[in-house]
C-alpha positions, 0 to 999 in steps of 0.5 A, a space after each residue: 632544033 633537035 630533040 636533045 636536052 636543052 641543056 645539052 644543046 645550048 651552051 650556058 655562056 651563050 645564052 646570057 640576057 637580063 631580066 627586070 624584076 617585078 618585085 625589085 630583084 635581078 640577078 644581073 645577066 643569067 647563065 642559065 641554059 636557054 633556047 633562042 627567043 621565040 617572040 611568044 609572050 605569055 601571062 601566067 596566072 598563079 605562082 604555086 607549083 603548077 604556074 611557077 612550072 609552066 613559067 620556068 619551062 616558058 622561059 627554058 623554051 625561050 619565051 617571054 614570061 610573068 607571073 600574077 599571083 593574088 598572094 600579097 607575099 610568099 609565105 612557107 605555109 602548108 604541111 606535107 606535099 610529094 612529089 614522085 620520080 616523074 617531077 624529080 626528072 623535071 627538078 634536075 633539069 633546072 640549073 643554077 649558073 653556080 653549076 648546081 640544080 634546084 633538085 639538089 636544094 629540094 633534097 635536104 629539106 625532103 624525107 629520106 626513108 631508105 632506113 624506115 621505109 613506110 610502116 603499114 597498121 590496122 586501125 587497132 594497131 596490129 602491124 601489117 607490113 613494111 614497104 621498103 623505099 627504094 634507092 634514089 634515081 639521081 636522074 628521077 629523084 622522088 621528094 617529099 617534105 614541108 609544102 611552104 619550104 619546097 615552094 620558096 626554093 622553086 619561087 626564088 628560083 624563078 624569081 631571082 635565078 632567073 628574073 622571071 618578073 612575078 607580081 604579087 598581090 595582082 587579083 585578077 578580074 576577067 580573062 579575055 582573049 580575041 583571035 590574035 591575044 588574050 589577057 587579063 584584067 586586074 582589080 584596079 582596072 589594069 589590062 595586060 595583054 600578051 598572045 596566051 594566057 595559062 590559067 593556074 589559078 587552082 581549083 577557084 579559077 575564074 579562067 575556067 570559066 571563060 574556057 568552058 562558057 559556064 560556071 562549074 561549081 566544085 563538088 564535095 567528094 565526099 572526104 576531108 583531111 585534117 592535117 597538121 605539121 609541128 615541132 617534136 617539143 612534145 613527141 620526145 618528152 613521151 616515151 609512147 612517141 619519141 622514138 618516131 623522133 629518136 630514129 631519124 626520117 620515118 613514116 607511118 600509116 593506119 588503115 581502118 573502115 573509110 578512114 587513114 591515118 598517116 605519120 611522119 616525122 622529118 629532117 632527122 626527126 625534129 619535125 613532125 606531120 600527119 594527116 587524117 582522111 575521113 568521111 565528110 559530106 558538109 557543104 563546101 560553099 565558102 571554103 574547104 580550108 578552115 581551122 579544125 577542131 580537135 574534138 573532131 579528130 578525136 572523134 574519128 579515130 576513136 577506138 583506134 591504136 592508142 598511139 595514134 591518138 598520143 599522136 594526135 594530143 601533141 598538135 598545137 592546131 590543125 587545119 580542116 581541108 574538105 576535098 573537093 572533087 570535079 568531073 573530067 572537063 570536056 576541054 581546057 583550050 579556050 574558042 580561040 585557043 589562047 588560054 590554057 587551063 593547066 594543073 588544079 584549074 583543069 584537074 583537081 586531084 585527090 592526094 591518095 594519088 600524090 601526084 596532083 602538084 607533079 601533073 600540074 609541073 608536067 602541064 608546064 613543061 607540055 605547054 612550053 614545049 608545044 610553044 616553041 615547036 609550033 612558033 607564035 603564029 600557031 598559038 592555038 594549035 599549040 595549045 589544042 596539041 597540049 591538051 591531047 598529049 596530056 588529057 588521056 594521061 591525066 584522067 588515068 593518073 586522076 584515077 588513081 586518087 580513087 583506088 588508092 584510098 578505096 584500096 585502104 578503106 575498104 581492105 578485107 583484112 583476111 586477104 591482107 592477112 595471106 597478102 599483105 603486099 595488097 595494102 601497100 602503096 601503089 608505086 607504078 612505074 607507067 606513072 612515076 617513069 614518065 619524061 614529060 618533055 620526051 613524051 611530048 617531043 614523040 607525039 607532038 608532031 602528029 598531034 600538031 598536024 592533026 590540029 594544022 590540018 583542022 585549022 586549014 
C-alpha cells in the first residue's frame, strides 16, 4: 500500500462493513475510509483518550479492535485538558459518513483566544506580558476545553460512528500473553484472547507489570494541582471578576516562587476553570485524585493578587490531584512482544508540558501503523518497531513537564523585566509540527528491518 493518506487511498463507498456493538449500538454499515482487513485481532485495555486512539487508528489500518474499560458508564467528568496542533492533525483525520470530521465537533466546545491571547502576572499582580495566540492551522487545529466534554465526542465516535465494540465496567485481572497471543482476564473469570494487547491503563496499570517483570511504584513528584471547573453564577455578580465573564474566551496566569496559577474562562464566558500547581510532597499510596479543601488553596496563594483569590471564593469545590511522576521505563514491549504499553501506563506526563493526552493519541497512531505494514505474522516486530520510533521523542517531550514549570517558578524577575517574552509559554514547533503517521511512515522501514533481522 502507498504511504498516502488513507483517506486519500481508499474510497469511503467501498470500504462498508458492519459492526455489533458491545453496549447495544450500531450504526448499520460504516462509510467511514478504511484500509483492507488485516486479520489482526487487538484488545485495548482503556477507554480514555489514549485507548480510544489507538483503537480508532486500529480500526483505520483495518484491524479487528475492542475496547475494556472499568468505568461502568461514560461520564463528562473533569476540567481543562489541551491538546496541541500535533493531536489536532490526528483529529482531522477521523471522518464521519455525513462528510464532516471529529475535529469540527471538538472546535465549539474548545477555547478560542485569538482576541485575549494568554495574560501573563507576577504572583503580586503586576502584569507582565500578553502572549498573542496565533491564527488556527485548519490542518493542525489546537483545542482546549472541558475534559469530560471532548471525551464524549471521541467515545461516541468510536462507539457508534464506527461500531468499535466497547465494553464498560470490564475490570481486568491479569494480562497474559504466549508466543503466538496474549490476552487478558477479567474479574468474573472471563478470559479474551486476541494476537496483541495494548495496555492503556493509565498510570495504575497492571500491564506494566507483566512488561517490566516488577511492580513499579509511582512516585510523588514532588507538586499537586488543585483544580476546579464551574459555572460564571458568581464571577458576573462581582464587579472584581465579571469582566473575565463579560469578554468571551480568555485565559489568565500568575507566576510566583514554586507556585502558578492559571485562569480561564470558556464558551464565550459562561464556564470558568482554574488550576493551582503547588509544592507538595504527601504520600500518594492510596490516591492522588481526592477532594480539596479550600482552606488549603487559600493558603497558597496567600499574599498574592487580590483577584486571584476573589477568583478562587467563587468555587463550589475543588478537586486535589497529586502528581505523580516515574522515571523513563526501560522498555514498553513485553518478552514475547505481544503487548504494548502506550500513553500514561508507559509516560506519565506533567501538565506544565500539555501534551500528555496528545503523546499518548500519537502512541496510537504508531501502533496501528507498524500493525498493518508489518502484517499479523510479525506482531512482535511491530510493536519492537513502535517503541523506537516513538521512545526518543517521548522522553524529550516528557522533559519539557519540567522546564516549563521550573521556567516559571523559578523566574528571576529583573531578567523578566528587560525580557519578558522568557515567562512565556514555550510554543516549540519540533513538538507541535510533528505528523505522527508521517514520521512513522519515514522510519518504519529501517526500524522494522532492524528487529526482522534480530528475530531471524
Amino acid at each position: 500500500m502507498s504511504e498516502v493518506p488513507l483517506e486519500a487511498s481508499i474510497p469511503a463507498e467501498s470500504n462498508g462493513h458492519t459492526n455489533g456493538h458491545a453496549n447495544g449500538h450500531s450504526n448499520g454499515t460504516s462509510k467511514v475510509p478504511r484500509a483492507p482487513p488485516s486479520g489482526i485481532k487487538v484488545i485495548v485495555v482503556g477507554a480514555g483518550f489514549g485507548g480510544l486512539t489507538a483503537a480508532i487508528e486500529c480500526h483505520r489500518q483495518g484491524h479487528d479492535v475492542e475496547i475494556y474499560e472499568s468505568f461502568k458508564e461514560l461520564k463528562a467528568l473533569g476540567d481543562i485538558i489541551s491538546f496541541g496542533a500535533n493531536a489536532g492533525r490526528i483529529f482531522r483525520q477521523w471522518h464521519y459518513a455525513a462528510g464532516d470530521r471529529v475535529s469540527d465537533r471538538l472546535r465549539p466546545l474548545s477555547i478560542d483566544l485569538r482576541k485575549h491571547g494568554f495574560r501573563i502576572h507576577k504572583w503580586t499582580g503586576e502584569f507582565i506580558i500578553k502572549q498573542e495566540t496565533p491564527e488556527q492551522d485548519p490542518t493542525a487545529p489546537v483545542f482546549n476545553g472541558h475534559r469530560g466534554e471532548l471525551h464524549t465526542v471521541v467515545f461516541e465516535y468510536a462507539r457508534d460512528e464506527l461500531g468499535i465494540p466497547i465494553h464498560l465496567g470490564s475490570r481486568i485481572q491479569k494480562y497474559f500473553e504466549t508466543e503466538k497471543d496474549a490476552g487478558i482476564i477479567l474479574e468474573d473469570g472471563e478470559k479474551v484472547t486476541a494476537d496483541l494487547v495494548i495496555g492503556s491503563d493509565g498510570v495504575r496499570s497492571k500491564a506494566r507489570e507483566l512488561v517490566l517483570g516488577y511492580f513499579d511504584k509511582p512516585k510523588p513528584s514532588g507538586y499537586a494541582v488543585f483544580r476546579a471547573w464551574f459555572p460564571n453564577t458568581d464571577m458576573i455578580k462581582d464587579p472584581r471578576t465579571k469582566h473575565f465573564c463579560e469578554n468571551g474566551d480568555t485565559f489568565n496566569g500568575w507566576i510566583g516562587p514554586d507556585v502558578h496559577f492559571l485562569f480561564s474562562t470558556i464558551k464565550n464566558g459562561s464556564d470558568c476553570c482554574w488550576v493551582l500547581t503547588h509544592r507538595d510532597d504527601n504520600d500518594i499510596e492510596e490516591s492522588w485524585s481526592l477532594p480539596g479543601k479550600m482552606e488549603d488553596v487559600y493558603k497558597v496563594i496567600e499574599g498574592w493578587d487580590p483577584l486571584c483569590k476573589a477568583i478562587v471564593e467563587k468555587t463550589p469545590s475543588v478537586v486535589d490531584w497529586k502528581l505523580v511522576y516515574r522515571d523513563p521505563l526501560p522498555r514498553w514491549i513485553s518478552d514475547n512482544g505481544r503487548i504494548a504499553l502506550a500513553g500514561d501506563s508507559a509516560h506519565p506526563f506533567l501538565p506544565t508540558s500539555a501534551q500528555g493526552a496528545t503523546q499518548a493519541m500519537e502512541d496510537g497512531v504508531t501502533i496501528a501503523y507498524c500493525l498493518r505494514k508489518a502484517g499479523k505474522d510479525n506482531i512482535p516486530a511491530a510493536l519492537r518497531s513502535f517503541q523506537d520510533i516513538r521512545y526518543d521523542r517521548v522522553k524529550a517531550v516528557q522533559k519539557t513537564g519540567e522546564t516549563t514549570r521550573d521556567m516559571w517558578h523559578k523566574a528571576d524577575w529583573d531578567k523578566v523585566k528587560t525580557n519578558p517574552e522568557a515567562i512565556q509559554m514555550p510554543r516549540e514547533d519540533w513538538i507541535h509540527g510533528y505528523d505522527a503517521e508521517k514520521d512513522t511512515a519515514e522510519k518504519f522501514p529501517e526500524t522494522f528491518q532492524k528487529f526482522i533481522v534480530a528475530a531471524a
